[in-house]
Backbone bond lengths (Angstrom), bond angles and torsions (degrees), N, CA, C in turn:
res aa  C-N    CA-C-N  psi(-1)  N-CA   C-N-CA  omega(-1)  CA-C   N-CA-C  phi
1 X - - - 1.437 - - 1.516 109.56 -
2 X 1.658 117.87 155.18 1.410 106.04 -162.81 1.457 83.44 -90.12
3 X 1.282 120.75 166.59 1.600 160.55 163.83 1.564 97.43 51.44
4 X 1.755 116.92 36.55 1.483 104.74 153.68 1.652 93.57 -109.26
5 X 1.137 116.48 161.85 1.878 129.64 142.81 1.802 99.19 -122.35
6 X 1.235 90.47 149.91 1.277 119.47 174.17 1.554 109.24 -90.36
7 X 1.871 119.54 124.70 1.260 119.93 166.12 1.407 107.85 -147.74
8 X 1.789 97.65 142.84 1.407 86.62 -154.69 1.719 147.30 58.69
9 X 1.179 93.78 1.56 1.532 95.21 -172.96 1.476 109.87 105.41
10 X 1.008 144.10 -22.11 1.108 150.05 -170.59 1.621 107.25 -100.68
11 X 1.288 117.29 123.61 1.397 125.01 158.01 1.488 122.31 -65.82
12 X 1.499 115.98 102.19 1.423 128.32 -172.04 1.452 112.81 -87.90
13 X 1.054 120.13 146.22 1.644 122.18 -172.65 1.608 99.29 -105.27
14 X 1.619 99.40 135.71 1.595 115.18 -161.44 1.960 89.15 -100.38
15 X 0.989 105.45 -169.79 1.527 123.02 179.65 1.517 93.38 -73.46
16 X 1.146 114.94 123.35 1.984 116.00 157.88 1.617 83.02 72.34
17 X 1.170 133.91 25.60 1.834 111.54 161.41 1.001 128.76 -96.67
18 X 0.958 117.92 -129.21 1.919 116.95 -171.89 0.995 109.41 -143.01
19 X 1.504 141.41 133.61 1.313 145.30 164.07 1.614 135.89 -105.82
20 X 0.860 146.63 167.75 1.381 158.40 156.99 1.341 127.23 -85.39
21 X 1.301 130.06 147.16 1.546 129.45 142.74 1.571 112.51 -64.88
22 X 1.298 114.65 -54.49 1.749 120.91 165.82 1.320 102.11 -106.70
23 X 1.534 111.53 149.26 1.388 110.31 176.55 1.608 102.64 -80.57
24 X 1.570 114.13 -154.42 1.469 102.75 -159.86 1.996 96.34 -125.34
25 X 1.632 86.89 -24.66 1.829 99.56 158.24 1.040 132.12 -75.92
26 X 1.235 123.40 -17.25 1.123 137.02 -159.57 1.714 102.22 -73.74
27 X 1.728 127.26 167.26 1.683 108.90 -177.13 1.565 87.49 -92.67
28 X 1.332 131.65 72.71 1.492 123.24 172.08 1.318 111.33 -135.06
29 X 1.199 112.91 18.43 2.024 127.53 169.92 1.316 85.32 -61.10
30 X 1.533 117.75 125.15 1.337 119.27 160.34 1.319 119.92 -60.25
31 X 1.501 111.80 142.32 1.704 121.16 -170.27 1.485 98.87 -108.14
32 X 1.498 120.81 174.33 1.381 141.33 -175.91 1.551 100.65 51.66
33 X 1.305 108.85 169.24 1.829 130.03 161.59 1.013 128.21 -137.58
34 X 1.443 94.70 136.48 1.468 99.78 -157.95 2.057 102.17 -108.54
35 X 1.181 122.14 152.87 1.597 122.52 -162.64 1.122 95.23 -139.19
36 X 1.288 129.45 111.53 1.751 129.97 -175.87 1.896 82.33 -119.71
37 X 1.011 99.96 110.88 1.626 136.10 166.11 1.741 110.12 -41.08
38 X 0.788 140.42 -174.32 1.275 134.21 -175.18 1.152 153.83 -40.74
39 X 1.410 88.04 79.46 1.960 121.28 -179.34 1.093 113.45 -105.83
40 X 1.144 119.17 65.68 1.427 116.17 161.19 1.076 128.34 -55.11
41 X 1.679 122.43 -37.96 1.527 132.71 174.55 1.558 109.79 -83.19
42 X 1.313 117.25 36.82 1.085 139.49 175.27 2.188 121.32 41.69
43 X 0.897 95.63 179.79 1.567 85.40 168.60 1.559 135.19 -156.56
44 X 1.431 134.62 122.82 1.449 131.03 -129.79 1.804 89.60 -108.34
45 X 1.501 99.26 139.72 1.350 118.00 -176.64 1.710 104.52 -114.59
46 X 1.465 107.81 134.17 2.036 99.98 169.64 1.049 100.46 -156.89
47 X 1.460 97.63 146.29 1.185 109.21 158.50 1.947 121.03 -99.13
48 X 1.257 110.08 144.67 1.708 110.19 -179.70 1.163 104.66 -96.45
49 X 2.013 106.98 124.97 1.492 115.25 -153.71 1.896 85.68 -128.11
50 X 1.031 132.81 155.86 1.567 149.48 -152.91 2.018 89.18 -150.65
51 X 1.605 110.86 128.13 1.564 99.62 -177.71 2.434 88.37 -95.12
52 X 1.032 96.66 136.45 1.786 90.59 166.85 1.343 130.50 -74.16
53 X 1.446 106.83 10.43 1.409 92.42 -167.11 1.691 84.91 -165.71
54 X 1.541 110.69 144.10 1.729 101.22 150.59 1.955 145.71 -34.66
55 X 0.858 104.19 142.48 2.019 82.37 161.82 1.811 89.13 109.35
56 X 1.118 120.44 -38.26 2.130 123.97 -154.87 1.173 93.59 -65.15
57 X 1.322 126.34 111.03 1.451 123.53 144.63 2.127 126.45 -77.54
58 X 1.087 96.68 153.60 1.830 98.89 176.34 1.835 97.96 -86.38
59 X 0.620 95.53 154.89 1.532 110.46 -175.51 1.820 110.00 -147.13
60 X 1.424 107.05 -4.86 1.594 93.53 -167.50 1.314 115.92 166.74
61 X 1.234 142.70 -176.03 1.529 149.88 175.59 1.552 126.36 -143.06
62 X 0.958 104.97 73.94 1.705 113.85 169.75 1.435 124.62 -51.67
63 X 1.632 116.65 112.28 1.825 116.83 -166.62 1.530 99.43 -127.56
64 X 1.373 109.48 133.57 1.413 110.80 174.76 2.195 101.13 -95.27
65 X 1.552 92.05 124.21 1.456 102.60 168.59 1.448 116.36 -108.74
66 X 1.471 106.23 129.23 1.834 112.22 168.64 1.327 116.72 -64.90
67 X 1.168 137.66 141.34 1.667 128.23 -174.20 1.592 109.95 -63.66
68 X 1.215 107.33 -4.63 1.590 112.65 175.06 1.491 110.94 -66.56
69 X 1.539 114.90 -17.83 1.661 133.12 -151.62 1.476 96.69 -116.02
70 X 1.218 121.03 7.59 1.640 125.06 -161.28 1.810 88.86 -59.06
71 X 1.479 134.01 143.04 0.941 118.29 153.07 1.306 140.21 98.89
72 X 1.428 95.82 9.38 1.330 118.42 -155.90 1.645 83.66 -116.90
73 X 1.741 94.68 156.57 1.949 94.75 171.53 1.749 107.69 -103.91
74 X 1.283 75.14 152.06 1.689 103.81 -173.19 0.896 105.28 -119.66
75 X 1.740 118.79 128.56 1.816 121.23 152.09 1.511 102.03 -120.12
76 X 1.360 125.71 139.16 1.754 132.55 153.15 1.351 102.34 -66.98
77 X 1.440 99.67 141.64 1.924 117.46 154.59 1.273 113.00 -135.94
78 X 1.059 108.08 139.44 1.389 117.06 159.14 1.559 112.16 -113.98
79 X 1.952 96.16 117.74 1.862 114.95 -177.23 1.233 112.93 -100.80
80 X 1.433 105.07 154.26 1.745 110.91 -178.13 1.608 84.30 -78.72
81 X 1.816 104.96 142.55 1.216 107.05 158.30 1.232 129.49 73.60
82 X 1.221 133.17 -173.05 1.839 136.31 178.94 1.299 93.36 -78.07
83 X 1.542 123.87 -64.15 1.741 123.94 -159.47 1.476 103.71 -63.17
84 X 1.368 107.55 -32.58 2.042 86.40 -167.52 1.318 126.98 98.59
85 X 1.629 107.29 10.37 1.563 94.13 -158.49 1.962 98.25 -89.73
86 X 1.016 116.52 0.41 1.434 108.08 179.24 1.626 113.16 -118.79
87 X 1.803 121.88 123.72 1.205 86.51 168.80 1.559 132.04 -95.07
88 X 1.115 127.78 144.07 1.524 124.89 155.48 1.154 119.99 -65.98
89 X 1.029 151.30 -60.26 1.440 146.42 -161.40 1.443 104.79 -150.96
90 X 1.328 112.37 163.60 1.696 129.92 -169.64 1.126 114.81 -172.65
91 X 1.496 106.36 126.59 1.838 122.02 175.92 1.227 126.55 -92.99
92 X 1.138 127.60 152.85 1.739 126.23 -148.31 2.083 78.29 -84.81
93 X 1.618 89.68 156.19 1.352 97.74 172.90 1.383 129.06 -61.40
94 X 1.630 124.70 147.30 1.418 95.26 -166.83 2.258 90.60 -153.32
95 X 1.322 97.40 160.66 1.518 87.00 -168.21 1.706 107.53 -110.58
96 X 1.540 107.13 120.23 1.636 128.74 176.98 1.263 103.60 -8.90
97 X 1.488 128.19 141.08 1.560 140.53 147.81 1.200 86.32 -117.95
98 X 1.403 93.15 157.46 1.459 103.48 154.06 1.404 125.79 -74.49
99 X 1.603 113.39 162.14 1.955 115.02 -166.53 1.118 111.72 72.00
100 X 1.503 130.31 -155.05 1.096 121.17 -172.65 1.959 126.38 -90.93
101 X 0.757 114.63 128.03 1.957 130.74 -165.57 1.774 77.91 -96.43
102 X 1.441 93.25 135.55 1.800 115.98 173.31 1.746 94.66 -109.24
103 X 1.319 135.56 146.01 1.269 134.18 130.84 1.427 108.32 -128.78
104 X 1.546 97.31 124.36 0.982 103.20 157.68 1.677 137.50 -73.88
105 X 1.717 132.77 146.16 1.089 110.82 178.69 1.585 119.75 -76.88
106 X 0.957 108.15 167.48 1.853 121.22 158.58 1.174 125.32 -40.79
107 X 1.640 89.96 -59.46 1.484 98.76 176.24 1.470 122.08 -137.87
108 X 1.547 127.85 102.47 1.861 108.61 -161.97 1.379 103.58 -52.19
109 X 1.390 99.96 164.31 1.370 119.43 -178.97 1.752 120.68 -125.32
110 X 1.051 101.97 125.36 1.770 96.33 -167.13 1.922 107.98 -85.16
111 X 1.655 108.30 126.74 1.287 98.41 -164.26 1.141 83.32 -83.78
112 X 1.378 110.62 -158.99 1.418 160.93 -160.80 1.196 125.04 -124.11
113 X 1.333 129.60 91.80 1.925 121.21 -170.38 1.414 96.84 -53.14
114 X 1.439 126.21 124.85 1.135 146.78 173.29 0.916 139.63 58.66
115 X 1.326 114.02 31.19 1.278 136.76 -164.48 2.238 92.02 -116.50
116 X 1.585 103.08 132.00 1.289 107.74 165.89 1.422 135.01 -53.78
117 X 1.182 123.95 121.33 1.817 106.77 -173.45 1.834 85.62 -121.67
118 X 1.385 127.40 176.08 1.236 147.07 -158.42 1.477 97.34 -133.96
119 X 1.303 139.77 90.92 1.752 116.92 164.58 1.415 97.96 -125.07
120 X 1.756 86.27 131.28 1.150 119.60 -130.25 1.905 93.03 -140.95
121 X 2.103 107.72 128.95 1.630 77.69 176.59 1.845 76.85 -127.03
122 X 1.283 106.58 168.33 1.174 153.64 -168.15 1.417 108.63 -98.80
123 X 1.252 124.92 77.95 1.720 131.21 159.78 1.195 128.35 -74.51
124 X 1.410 144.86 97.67 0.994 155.97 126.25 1.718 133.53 -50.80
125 X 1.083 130.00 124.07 1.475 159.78 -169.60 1.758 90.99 -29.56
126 X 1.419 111.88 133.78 2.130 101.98 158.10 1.189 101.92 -62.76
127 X 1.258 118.74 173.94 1.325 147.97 -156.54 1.903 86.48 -84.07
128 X 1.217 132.25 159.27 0.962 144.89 176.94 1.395 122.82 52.80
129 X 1.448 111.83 -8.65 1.887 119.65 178.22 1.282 101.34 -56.44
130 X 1.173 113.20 100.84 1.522 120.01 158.93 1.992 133.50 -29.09
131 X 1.769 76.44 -50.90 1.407 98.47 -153.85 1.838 94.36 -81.43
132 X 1.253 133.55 -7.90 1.161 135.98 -140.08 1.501 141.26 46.83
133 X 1.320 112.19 13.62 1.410 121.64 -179.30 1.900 126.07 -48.08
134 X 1.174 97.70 143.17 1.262 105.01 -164.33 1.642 106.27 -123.36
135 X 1.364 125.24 121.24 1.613 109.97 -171.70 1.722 102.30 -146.26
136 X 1.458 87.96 146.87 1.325 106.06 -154.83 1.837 107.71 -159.57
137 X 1.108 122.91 152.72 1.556 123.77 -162.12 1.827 87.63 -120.16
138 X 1.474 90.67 166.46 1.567 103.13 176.35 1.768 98.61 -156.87
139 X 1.622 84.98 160.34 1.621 94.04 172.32 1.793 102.76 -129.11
140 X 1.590 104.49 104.54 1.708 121.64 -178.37 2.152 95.63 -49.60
141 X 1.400 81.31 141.03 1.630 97.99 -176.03 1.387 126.11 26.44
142 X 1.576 119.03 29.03 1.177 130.68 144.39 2.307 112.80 -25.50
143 X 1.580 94.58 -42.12 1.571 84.36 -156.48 1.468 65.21 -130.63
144 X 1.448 132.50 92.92 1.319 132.62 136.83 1.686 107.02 -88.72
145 X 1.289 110.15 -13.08 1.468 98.98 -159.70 1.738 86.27 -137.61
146 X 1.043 127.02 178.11 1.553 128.42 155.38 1.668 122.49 -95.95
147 X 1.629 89.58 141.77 1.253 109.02 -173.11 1.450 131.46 -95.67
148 X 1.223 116.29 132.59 2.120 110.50 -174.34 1.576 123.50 -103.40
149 X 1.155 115.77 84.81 1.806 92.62 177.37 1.532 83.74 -127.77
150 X 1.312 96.09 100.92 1.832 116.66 163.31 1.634 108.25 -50.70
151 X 1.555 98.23 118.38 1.445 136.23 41.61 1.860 99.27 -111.35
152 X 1.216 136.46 30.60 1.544 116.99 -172.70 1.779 80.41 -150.14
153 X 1.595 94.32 167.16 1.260 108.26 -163.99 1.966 86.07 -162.16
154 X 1.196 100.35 123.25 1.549 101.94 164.15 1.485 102.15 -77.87
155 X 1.703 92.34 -165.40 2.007 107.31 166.16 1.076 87.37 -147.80
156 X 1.361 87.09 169.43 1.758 111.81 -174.08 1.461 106.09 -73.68
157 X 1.284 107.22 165.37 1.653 117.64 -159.94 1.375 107.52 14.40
158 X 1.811 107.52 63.68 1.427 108.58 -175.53 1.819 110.08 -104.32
159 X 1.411 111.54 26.23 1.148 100.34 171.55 2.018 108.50 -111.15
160 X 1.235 83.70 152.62 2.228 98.34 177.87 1.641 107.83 -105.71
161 X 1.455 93.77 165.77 1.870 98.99 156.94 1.415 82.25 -171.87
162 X 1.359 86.14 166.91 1.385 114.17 170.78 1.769 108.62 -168.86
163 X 1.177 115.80 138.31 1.477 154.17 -175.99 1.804 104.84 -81.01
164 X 1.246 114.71 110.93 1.316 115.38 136.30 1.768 100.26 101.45
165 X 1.744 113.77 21.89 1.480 94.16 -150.69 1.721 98.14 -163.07
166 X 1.115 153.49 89.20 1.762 151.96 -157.82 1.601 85.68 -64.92
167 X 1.173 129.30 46.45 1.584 134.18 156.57 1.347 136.91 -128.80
168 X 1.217 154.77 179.91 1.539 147.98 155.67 1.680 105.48 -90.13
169 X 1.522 111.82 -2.26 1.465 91.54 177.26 1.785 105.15 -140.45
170 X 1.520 123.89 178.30 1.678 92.93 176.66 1.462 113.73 97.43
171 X 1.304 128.51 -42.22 1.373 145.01 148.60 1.464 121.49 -10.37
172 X 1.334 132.50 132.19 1.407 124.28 160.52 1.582 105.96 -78.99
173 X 1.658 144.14 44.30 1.215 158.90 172.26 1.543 95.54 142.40
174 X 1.735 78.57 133.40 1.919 104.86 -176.91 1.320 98.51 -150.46
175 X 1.327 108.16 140.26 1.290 111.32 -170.90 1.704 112.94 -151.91
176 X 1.490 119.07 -152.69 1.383 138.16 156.16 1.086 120.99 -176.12
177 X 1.388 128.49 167.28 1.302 129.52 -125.12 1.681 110.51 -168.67
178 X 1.131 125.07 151.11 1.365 141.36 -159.45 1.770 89.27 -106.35
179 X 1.403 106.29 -44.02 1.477 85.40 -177.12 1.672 129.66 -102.94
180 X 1.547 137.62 151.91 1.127 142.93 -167.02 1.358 110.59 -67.38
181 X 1.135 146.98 156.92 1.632 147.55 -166.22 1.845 98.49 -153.90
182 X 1.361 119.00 46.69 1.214 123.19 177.26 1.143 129.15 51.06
183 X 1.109 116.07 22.25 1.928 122.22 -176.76 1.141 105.75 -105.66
184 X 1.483 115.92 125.10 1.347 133.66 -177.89 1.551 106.63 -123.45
185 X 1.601 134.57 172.26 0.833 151.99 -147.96 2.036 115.06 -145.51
186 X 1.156 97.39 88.63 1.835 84.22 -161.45 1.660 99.97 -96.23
187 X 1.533 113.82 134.75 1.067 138.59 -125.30 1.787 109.62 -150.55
188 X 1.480 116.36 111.22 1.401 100.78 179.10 2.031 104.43 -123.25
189 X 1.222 96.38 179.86 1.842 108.36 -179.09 1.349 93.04 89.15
């Protein structure tokens, strides 16, 4: 990737590069898949990302997909806050690979040192799934506690969803969660 090096294992952020909430080496690729059956009105996964410092712009939304998920549509958001009710930024629609799916936004968005942002992606059904299935991996108590890799910092039980709705709120089930569901936040300055 341009303007990371790898040390130690850890993906380090170069001058003008790109960062993570989780790195992408790291053993925190969410494992197992999970298939929630008839979602047609699709269903939005986030993680709550905090920038540490002035200057971080959003640039995008990094989602890890299981090959079970091949095919499915994807949009990035970036939400004001835990609930979501405002958006900041949004990536043109784009269709699941497996591993990690990049969208970039439209337009970056300059956070806020310590202020909550929501990035958040938007799953919708593959093309012809009958059944409406929706699939997606997680890592259990990944975010029991909050996480630091400067410039971003999760919080504890900092992940959302919501059912049935391209929002964090509005949902026929909305919630949060201790564990991570592969949503990252890509991030430069």
């Amino acid at each position: 990737m341009i303007g990371l090096v790898r040390r130690r294992g850890v993906m380090a952020k170069r001058r003008g590069g790109t960062a993570y909430s989780f790195p992408s080496n790291l053993p925190l690729t969410p494992t197992g898949t999970n298939t929630d059956p008839g979602q047609s009105g699709g269903l939005v996964l986030a993680t709550v990302v905090q920038s540490t410092r002035a200057g971080v712009v959003a640039t995008g939304i990094r989602f890890w997909m299981p090959t079970e998920g091949v095919g499915q549509t994807l949009t990035g958001f970036l939400f004001a806050g835990v609930t979501g009710s405002t958006v900041l930024a949004q990536s043109i629609d784009a269709t699941a690979v497996a591993g990690w799916n990049v969208l970039p936004f439209t337009t970056p968005y300059p956070m806020t040192s310590s202020v909550s942002v929501s990035a958040a992606i938007y799953l919708r059904p593959a093309a012809g799934d009958g059944l409406g299935n929706v699939t997606y991996s997680a890592l259990a108590s990944a975010l029991t506690s909050a996480r630091v890799l400067s410039p971003l910092q999760t919080i504890a039980t900092g992940s959302r969803y919501n059912y049935g709705a391209p929002a964090l709120t509005g949902g026929s089930d909305t919630g949060s969660s201790s564990a991570w569901y592969g949503v990252d936040v890509m991030v430069t300055g």
